[in-house]
VMD Tcl script that draws the C-alpha trace (Angstrom):
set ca {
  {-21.25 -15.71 1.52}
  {-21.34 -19.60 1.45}
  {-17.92 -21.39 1.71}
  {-17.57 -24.73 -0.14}
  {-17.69 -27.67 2.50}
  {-13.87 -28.42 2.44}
  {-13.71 -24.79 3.70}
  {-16.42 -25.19 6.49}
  {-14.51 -24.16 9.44}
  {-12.75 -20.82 8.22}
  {-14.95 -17.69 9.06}
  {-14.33 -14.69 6.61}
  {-13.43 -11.56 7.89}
  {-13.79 -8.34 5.88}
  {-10.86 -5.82 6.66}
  {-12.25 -2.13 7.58}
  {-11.93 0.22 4.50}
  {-8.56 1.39 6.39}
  {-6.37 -0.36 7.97}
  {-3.02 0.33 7.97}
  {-1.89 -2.19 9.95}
  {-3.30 -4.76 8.20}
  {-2.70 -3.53 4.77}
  {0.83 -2.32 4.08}
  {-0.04 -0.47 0.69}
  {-1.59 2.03 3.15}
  {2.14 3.49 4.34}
  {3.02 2.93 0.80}
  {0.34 5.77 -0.25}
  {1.02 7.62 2.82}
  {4.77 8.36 2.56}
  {4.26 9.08 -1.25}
  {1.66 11.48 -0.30}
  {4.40 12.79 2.28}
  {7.31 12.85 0.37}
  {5.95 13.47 -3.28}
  {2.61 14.69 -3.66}
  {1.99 17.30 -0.84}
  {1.29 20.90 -0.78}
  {0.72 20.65 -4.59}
  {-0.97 22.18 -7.60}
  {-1.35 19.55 -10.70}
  {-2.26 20.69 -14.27}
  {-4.03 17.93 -15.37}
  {-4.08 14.10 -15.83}
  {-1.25 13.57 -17.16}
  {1.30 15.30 -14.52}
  {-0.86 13.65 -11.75}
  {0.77 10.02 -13.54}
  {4.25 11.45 -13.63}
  {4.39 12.91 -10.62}
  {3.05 9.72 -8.66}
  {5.69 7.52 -10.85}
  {8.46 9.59 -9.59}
  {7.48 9.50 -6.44}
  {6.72 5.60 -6.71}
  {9.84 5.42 -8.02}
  {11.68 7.14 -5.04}
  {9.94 5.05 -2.80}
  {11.36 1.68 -4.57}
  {14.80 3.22 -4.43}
  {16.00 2.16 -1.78}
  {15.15 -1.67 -0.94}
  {15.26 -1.75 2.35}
  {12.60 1.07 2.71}
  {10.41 -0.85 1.02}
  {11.19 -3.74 3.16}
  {10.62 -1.67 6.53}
  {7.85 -0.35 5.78}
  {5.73 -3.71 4.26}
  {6.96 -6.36 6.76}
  {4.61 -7.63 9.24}
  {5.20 -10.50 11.55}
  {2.52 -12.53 9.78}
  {4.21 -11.63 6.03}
  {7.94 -13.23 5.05}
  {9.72 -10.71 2.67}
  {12.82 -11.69 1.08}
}
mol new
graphics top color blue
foreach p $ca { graphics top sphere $p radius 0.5 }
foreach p [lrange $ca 0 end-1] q [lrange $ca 1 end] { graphics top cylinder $p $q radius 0.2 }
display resetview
């Protein structure tokens, strides 16, 4: 990929498929797959959705959580 002039002296870097470190949604998905979604049988589509919004739900709960477990030193959260 090209970058426009005004951009000539950034290089792009293309994040490995998973990074957790670099990519906070990863611990997202992994404590709702912890504390929601493991060890269990679905019966279709539809309790898949609800069960993941409940656990996303759980999750968002509690602010500080969230907080904790999406700060990095190079991200500000609020």
């Amino acid at each position: 990929m090209t970058l426009p002039a005004e951009f000539s002296n950034l290089t792009l870097i293309k994040l490995p498929p998973y990074s957790p470190e670099l990519n906070p949604v990863e611990q997202i998905w992994s404590w709702i797959r912890q504390h929601g979604l493991s060890n269990r049988v679905f019966s279709g589509y539809d309790e898949i959705v609800d069960e993941v919004s409940k656990a996303w739900n759980q999750f968002i709960s509690i602010p500080d959580r969230v907080k904790k477990m999406c700060s990095r030193e190079w991200i500000k959260l609020i």
